[in-house]
C-alpha positions in Angstrom: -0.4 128.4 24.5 -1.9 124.8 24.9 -5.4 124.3 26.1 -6.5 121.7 28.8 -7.2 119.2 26.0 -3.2 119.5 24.9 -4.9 121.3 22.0 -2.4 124.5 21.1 -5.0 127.9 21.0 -4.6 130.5 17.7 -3.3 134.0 18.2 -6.5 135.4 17.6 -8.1 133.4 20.5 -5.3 134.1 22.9 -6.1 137.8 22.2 -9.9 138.3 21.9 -9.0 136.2 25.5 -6.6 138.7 26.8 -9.2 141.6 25.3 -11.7 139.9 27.1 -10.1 139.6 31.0 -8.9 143.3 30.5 -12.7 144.3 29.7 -13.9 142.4 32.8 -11.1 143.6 35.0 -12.0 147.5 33.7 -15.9 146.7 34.7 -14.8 145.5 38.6 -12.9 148.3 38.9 -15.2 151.0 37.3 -18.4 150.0 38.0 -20.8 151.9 36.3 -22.1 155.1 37.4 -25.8 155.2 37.9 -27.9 158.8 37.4 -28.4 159.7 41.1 -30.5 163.3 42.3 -28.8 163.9 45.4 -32.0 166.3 46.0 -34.0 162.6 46.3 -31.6 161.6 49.0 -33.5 161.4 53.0 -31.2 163.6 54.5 -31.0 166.6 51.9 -33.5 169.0 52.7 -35.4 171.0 50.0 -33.8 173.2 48.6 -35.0 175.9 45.8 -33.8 179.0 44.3 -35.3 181.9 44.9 -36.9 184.2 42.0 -35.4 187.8 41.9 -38.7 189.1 43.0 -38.4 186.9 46.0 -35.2 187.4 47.0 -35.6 191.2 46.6 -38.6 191.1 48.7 -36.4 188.5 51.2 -33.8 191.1 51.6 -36.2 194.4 52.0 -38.0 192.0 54.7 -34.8 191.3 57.1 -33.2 194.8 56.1 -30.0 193.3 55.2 -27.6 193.2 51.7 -27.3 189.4 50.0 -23.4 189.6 51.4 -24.8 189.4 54.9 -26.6 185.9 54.6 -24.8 183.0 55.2 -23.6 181.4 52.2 -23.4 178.3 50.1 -20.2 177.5 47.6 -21.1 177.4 44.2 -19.1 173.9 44.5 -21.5 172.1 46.4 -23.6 169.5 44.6 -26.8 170.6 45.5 -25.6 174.2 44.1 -24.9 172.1 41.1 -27.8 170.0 40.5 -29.8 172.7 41.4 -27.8 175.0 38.7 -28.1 178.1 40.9 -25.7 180.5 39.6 -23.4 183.3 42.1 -25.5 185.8 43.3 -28.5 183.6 43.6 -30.6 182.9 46.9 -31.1 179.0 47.9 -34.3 178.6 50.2 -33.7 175.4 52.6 -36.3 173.8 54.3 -35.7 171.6 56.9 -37.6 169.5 59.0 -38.0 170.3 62.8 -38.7 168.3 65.9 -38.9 171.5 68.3 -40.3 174.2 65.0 -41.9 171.8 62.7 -40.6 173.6 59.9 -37.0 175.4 59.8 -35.8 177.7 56.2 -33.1 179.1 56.6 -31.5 180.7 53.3 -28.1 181.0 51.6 -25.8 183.3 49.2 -24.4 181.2 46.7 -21.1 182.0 46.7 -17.4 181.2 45.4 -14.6 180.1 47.6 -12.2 182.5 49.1 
């Protein structure tokens, strides 16, 4: 390969060259992936799982069996950041213009 200067370029500098443009290219395509809580995000409400005492309590309270709350898949990544295993109770609290305050809670759950 000749250079601008007419110059020809060694083997080893055409390939820490080519080693070079391939690591760039590799960065633009991948950029790197930054830690991110999705809990920190504005629009995720809180969300915290419930301790067995409090879910038993929960349940006793509204008469019901964990199947009959709604439910959460263990999938989703607030299930997964939070590291809620199946069975356990997720506590949402949401903000409300009409309540003030909205929790709603959830099974977590695997898919059907």
């Amino acid at each position: 390969m000749v250079k601008g200067d007419g110059k020809r370029m060694s083997k080893s500098k055409r390939a820490e060259r080519r080693k070079t443009a391939k690591k760039k290219e590799k960065e633009a395509a991948e950029p790197e992936a930054k830690p991110f809580s999705i809990l920190q995000h504005s629009l995720v409400p809180k969300h915290e799982i419930l301790s067995e005492e409090e879910k038993k309590q929960l349940l006793e309270r509204l008469g019901i069996t964990p199947q009959q709350l709604p439910y959460i898949l263990i999938t989703d990544p607030v299930v997964k950041q939070l590291g809620a295993k199946l069975g356990d109770v997720i506590k949402i609290t949401r903000e409300s213009e009409t309540a003030g305050e909205a929790i709603y809670y959830r099974v977590v759950m695997r898919e059907a």
